[in-house]
N, C-alpha and C positions, 0 to 999 in steps of 0.2 A: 507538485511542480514548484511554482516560488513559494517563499516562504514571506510573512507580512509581520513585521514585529511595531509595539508601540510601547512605550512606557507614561505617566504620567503619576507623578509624585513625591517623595520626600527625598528621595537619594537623588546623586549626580546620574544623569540620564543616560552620558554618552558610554560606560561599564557598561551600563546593563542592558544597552541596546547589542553592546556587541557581543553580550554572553548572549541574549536570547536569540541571537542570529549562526551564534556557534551551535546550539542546541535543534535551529531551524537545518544544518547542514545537509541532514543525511536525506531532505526532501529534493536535494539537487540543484546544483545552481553554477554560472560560470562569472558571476560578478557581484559585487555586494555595496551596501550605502547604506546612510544614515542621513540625518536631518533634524537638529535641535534647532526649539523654537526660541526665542525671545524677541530684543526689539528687533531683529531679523531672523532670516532661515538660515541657519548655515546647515553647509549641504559637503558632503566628504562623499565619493563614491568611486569605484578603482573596476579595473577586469580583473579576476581571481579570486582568492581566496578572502574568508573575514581574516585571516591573517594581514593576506596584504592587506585592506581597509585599513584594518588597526593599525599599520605599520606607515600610510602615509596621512593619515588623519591626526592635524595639532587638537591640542585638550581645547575645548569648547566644554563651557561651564552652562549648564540649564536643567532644569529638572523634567519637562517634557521633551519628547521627543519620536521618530517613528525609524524605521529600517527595514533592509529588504533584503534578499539572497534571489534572484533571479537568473530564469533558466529560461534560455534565448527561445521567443516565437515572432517575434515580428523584430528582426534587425538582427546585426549579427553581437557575438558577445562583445562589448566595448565598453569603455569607462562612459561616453556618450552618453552609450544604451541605456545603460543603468539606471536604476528607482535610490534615490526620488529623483521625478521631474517635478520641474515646478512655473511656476505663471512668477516671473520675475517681478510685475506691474504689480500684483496685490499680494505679492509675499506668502506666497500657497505654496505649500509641497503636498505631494501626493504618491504614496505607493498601493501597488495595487499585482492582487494576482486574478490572470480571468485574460480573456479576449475581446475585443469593444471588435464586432463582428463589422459592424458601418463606420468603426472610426476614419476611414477615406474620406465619406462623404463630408464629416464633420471634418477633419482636417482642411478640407479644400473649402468649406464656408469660413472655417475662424480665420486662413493665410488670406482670405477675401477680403476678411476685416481689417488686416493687418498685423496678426499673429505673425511671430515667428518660431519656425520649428530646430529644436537641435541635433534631433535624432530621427533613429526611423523605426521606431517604438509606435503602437496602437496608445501605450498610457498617455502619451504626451498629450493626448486631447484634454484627458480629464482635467490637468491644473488649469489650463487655460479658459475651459468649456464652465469650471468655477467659478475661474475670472470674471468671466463675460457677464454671468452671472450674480457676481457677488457686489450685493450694496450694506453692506456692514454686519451681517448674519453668516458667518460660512456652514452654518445648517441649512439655513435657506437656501445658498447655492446651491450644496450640493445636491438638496432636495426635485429642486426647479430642473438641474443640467441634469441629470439621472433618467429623467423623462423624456430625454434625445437618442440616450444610449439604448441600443441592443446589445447584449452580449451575455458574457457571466463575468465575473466580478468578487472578489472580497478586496476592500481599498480601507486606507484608513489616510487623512487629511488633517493639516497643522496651516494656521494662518497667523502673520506676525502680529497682524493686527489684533488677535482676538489668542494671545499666545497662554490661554489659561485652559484651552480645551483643544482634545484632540476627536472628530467627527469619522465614524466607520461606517461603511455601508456594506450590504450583500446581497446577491444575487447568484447561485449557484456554484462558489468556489468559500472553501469551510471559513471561518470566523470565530475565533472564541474569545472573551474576555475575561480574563483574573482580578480577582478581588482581594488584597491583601490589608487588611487596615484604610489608610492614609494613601495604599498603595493600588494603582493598578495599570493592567496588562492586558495588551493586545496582543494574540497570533493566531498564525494558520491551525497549532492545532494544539492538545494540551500539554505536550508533550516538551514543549517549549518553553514553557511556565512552571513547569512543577518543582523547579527547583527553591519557587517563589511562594507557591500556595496553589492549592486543594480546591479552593474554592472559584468555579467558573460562572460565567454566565454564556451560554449558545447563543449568537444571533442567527436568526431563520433570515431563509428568504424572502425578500421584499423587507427588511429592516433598517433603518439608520440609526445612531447609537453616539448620544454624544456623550465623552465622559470629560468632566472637571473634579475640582477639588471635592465639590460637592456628593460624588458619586458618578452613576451612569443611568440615562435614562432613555428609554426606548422609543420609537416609532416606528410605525408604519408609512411607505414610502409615499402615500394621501396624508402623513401627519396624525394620524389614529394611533392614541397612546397602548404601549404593550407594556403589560406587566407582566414579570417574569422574577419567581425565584433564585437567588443564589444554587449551585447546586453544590456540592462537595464531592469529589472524585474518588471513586476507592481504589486509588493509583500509590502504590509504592513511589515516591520520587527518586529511590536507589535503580530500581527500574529504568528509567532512563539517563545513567549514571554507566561509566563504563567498569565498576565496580572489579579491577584488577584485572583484565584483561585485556589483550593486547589490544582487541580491537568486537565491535559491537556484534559484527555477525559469529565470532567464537562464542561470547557469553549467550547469545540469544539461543547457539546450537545446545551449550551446555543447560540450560533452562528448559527443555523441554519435556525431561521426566514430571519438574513439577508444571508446571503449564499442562499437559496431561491432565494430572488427578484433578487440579482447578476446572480443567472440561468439565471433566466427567462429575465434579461435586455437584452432588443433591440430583444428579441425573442416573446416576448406574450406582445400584444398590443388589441386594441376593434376590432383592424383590424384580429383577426386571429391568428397566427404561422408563423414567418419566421426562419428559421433555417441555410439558405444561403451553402445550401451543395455542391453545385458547381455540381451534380451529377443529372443526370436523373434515379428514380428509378421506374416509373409506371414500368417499362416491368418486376421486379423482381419478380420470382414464388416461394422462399422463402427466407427465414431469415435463417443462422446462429449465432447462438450466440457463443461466445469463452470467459471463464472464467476461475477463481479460486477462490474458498475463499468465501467472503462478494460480490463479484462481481459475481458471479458465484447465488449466491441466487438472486441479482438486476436482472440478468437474467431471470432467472423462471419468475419474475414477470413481466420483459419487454413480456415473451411471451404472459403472457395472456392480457397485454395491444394493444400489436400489431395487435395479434389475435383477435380482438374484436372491435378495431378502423379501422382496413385494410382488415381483412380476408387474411392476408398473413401466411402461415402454418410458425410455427417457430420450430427450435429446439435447444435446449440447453445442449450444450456438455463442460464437462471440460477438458481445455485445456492441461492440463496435459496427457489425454488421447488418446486424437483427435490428438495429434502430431504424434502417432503409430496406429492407426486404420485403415489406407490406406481410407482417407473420399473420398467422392464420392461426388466432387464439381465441380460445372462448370460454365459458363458465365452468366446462369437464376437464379446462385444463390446470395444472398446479406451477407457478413459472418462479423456481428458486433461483434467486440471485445472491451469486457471491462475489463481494469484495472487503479486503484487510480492513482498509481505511474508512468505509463505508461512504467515500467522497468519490468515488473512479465516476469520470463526467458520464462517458460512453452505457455503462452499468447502471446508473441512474433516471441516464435518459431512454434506455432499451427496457428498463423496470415501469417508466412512466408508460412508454407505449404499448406492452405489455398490458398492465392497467386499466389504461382504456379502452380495452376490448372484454372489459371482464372477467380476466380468472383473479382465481385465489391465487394470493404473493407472500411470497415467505425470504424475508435474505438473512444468510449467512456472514455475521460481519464480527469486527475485532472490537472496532472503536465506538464507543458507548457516545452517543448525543449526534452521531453523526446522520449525513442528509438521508441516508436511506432508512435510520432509526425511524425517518417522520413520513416513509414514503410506504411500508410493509411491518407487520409484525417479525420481528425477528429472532434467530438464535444465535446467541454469543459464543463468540471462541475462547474469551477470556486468554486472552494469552497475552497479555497485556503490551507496553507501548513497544513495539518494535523498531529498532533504529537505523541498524542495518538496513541499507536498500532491496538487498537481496533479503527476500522472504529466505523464514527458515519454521521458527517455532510459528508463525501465523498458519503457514500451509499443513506441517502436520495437524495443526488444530484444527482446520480445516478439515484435512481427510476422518480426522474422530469424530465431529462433529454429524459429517457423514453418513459416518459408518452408526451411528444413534440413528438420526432419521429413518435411516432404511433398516433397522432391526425395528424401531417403533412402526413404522408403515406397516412391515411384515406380520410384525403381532397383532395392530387392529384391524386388520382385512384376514388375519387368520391362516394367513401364506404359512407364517412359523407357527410350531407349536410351543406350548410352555418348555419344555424340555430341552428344544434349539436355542431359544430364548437366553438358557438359565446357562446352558453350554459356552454358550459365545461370550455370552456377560463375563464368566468367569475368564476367558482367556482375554479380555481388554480391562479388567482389574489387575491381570498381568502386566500391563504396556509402559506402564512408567518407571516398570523395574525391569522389566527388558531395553528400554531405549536407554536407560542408565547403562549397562551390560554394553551393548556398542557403544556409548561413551568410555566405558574403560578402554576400551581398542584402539582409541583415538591413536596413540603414536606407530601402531601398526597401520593405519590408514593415511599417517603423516609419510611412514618411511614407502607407501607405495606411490603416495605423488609424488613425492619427490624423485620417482623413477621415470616419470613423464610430463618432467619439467619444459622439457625442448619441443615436445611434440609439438606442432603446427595442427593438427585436428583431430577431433575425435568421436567416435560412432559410439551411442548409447541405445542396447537395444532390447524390450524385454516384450512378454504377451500377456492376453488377458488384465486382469487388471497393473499388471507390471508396467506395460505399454504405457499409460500415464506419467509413470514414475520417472521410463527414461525420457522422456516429454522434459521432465521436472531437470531431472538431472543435466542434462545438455543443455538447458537454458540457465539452470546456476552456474556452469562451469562458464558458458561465455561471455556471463552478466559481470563475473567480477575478474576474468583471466584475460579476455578479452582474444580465449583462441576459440576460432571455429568450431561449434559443437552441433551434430543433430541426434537427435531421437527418432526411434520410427521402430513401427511393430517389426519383430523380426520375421514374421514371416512374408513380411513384404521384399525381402532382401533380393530376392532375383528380378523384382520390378524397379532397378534403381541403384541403391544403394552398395550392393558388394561394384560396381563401378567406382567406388571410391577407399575401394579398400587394395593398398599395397602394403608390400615388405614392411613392417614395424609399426604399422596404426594402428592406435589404442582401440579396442572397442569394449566397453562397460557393458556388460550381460547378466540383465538379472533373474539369476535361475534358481528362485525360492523352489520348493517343494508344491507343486499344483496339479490342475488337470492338466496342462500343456507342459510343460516341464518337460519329458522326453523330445518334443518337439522341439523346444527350445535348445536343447544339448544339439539336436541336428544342426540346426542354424549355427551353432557357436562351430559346427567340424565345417561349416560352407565359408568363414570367416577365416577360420586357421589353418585352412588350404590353403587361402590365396595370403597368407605371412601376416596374417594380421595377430598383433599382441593382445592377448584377450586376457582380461580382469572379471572371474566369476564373482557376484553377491551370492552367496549360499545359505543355506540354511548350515546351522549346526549339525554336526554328527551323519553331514552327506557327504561322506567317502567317493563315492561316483563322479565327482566334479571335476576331482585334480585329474582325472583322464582327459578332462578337454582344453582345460585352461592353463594360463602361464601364474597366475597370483589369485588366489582368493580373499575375499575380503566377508568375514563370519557375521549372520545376525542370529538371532535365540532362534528355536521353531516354535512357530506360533500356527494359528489359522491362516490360510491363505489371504483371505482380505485384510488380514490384519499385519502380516507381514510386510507388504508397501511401506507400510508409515516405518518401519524398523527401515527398511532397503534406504528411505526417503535419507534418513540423518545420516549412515554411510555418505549415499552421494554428497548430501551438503557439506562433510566434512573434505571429503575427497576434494571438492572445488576449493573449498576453504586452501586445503594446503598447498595445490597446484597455484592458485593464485599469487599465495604466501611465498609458495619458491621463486615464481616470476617477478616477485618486486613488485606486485600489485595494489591500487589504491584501493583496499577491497571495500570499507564502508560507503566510499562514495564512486564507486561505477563513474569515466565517462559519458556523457550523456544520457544518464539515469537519472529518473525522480523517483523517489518511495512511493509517492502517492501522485498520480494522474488526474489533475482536475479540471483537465481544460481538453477540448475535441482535438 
């Protein structure tokens, strides 16, 4: 959601505040600000773009400093709105991403005192709630006023008075610090920093963190000192770099052959699946799954992987949900939780509940140090920092990811034999040279959206494990085009959906080579009766297709569960171009965040 930037060091502050808020971008945001410290605050903050920021903010010389990119929850987008707020009276700014869940009640005690409010912002309590607080220590304040607050939180605070240190706290929304020499760095995540240095420090929950000249040094929110490691990141900084293309979600799509073989390193060998989960799970009698979003679709698809390589019953609940439903979980069950960021609030908190019911917990995550790293044992997608809002190489990493689990499951309960094993291994040492193979296609998939530029909406519909995919597909196509899409199994199509099918609507049909397959060609002639434009996904060297459809769109033939993830980078690219023809803002979606950190 927002994005929390800090500097404090040797260079001029107000550059590198507004680079690392450039690099905060693609987390989503509809206004932006800054705030350098010395003998006062000065405070620059606009609605729009860090362009506009930069473009009405005079040069302000200081070496500390903090900034923000925020994405409206309490008030609407305004230059008002916008972070930093600050307590005028003792010269505090404060930005902050999270929700102060009682900041009403507090509101209405500090206007009691005599505060005045500028906005209609939840942060505005904090500078003031400092204020109230502050007698010449703003660690002190912010320590003592944190002890009023409910909510979740990552903030970082600059005080004129004490303009040599800038104070971070957290509670529930991500927080990292860079270490670069002389030099260091606050943000949301590390993604923002890298162009600086490798070297972070994670604050956990329940932490405040003051850094000066001197370095950065830790607490606990009792004041109980934490020591903590530098860590070093094994992050490319070209990675989050738009490295010659046009825009982030293209190179991220073009990245996924290698992003693949990074999965699968040191995990898929001739020997089999190792996955080194440290955990015994023969005895488990089912799966839970826990999602949201593009993960929440990886889902759907792990079940029918799991289900099918293990025989272990699964279910797929979003996690949004599942935090309020009173679940019925216990010691025989196994409750994986995926998300990219490894910060989705909802995912977190449905993994905690989860939890304390006792089963075994495993999540599926991207981002290395993140909250759920400290919440379950995990396994990495490695598919490193992703920029693009709309998931692309995270999610097929996701489905490989998967598709390991439920080949290992299957092998240690003895479901598969060695010989199924060795079969399948070999056709996913395929996959990074097949997903390159529909990369070459690419301008054949340019020159088919561009055929349904104008379309107002469109039906994506496949079965069996496909079913997920066009889940997938009709939520990328409207995340960044911003037309109408839905997914829906096709054989659901006479309960509903051919109701929205007239003369010339697009419908995405993905009719890999499966057990349903025939079926599916049915559905597509129920579609192209009533004049609907139909774009088959095919397997190569299926001749049978162009008798139902109007365009085919080729991926290699592979195993059927292995196909999705080929279908997957089709759709993504297909969104990609349709977006591209429409003039679309594709890296920043509106009202989109990459990452979800707040309820």
């Amino acid at each position: 959601m927002c994005g929390i930037v800090g500097y404090l060091g040797t260079l001029e502050a107000m550059p590198v505040l507004f680079d690392l808020l450039k690099r905060l971008e693609y987390r989503g945001y509809d206004s932006a600000g800054i705030a350098i410290a010395g003998n006062s605050i000065r405070t620059s903050k606009t609605k729009g773009s860090v362009d506009d920021l930069v473009s009405v903010t005079p040069n302000v010389h200081g070496n500390i400093g903090i900034g923000h990119t925020r994405w409206a929850t309490h008030g609407r987008p305004t230059s008002a709105n916008a972070h930093p707020h600050c307590d005028d009276a003792r010269g505090i700014a404060v930005v902050h991403n999270g929700i102060i869940e009682n900041y009403t009640e507090i509101k209405e005690r500090l206007i009691g005192m005599g505060y005045e409010f500028r906005s209609e912002t939840d942060t505005e309590v904090l500078p003031h709630l400092f204020g109230e607080h502050y007698c010449g220590d703003l660690e002190a304040s912010v320590r003592e006023a944190l002890s009023d607050v409910r909510g979740s939180y990552a903030l970082a605070a600059i005080c004129e008075s004490e303009p040599d240190k800038i104070v971070v706290a957290r509670k529930g929304s991500p927080l990292v610090l860079g270490v670069c020499g002389s030099d260091f760095f606050v943000a949301s995540d590390v993604a923002g920093i890298l162009k600086y240095t490798r070297d972070v420090i994670f604050v956990e929950d329940g932490e405040i963190g003051v850094i000066t000249g001197d370095g950065i040094r830790l607490t606990t929110f009792d004041g109980t000192p934490v020591e903590r490691d530098v860590e070093t990141m094994d992050l490319d900084p070209e990675a989050a770099e738009m490295s010659g293309y046009e825009h982030f979600m293209l190179k991220e799509i073009f990245e996924q052959p290698a992003v693949i073989r990074e999965t699968f390193s040191g995990r898929v060998s001739s020997g089999g699946i190792d996955l080194d989960l440290g955990m015994d799970l023969r005895d488990v009698e089912r799966i839970v799954v826990l999602a949201c979003g593009t993960s929440h679709n990886a889902g759907l698809f792990g079940r029918y992987a799991i289900e099918r390589f293990s025989k272990i019953p699964v279910v797929v609940e979003v996690a949004s949900e599942f935090r309020y439903m009173n679940p019925i979980i216990d010691d025989r069950d196994l409750v994986v939780a995926i998300t990219q960021s490894g910060e989705t609030a909802d995912t977190l908190a449905a993994m905690r509940e989860a939890g304390s019911r006792g089963c075994k917990k495993l999540g599926i995550v991207n981002v290395l140090g993140s909250g759920m790293t400290r919440e379950c044992k995990c396994l990495f997608t490695r598919a490193g920092p992703e920029i693009g809002v709309a998931a692309t190489k995270s999610f097929t990493s996701q489905l490989a990811v998967l598709l390991l689990l439920s080949v290992a499951l299957g092998s240690d309960r003895k479901v598969l034999s060695t010989a199924s094993v060795n079969e399948f291994v070999y056709e996913l040492r395929q996959l990074g040279g097949n997903i390159q193979r529909v990369l070459n296609d690419a301008p054949a998939i340019k020159e088919c959206a561009a055929l349904f530029t104008d379309a107002d909406r469109f039906l994506f519909m496949g079965r069996g494990a496909n079913y997920p995919i066009a889940l997938e597909g009709a939520l990328k196509l409207k995340e960044i085009s911003y037309v109408p899409a839905e997914g829906f199994p096709a054989g659901e199509l006479k309960h509903g959906p051919l109701a929205l099918i007239s003369e010339g609507v697009p419908v995405i049909a993905i009719a890999t080579r499966d057990t349903v397959y025939d079926k599916l060609l049915g559905n597509i002639k129920e579609v192209e009766a009533r004049g609907a434009t139909v774009v088959g996904i095919a397997s190569e060297g299926d001749t049978e297709i162009t008798k139902y459809v109007n365009y085919v769109l080729r991926i290699p033939d592979t195993n059927p569960l292995i196909a999705p993830i080929l279908s997957s980078v089709v759709l993504q690219l297909f969104a990609y171009y349709v977006a591209y023809h429409r003039g679309c803002e594709i890296d920043k979606p509106r009202n989109l965040a990459k990452s979800v950190t707040v309820e």
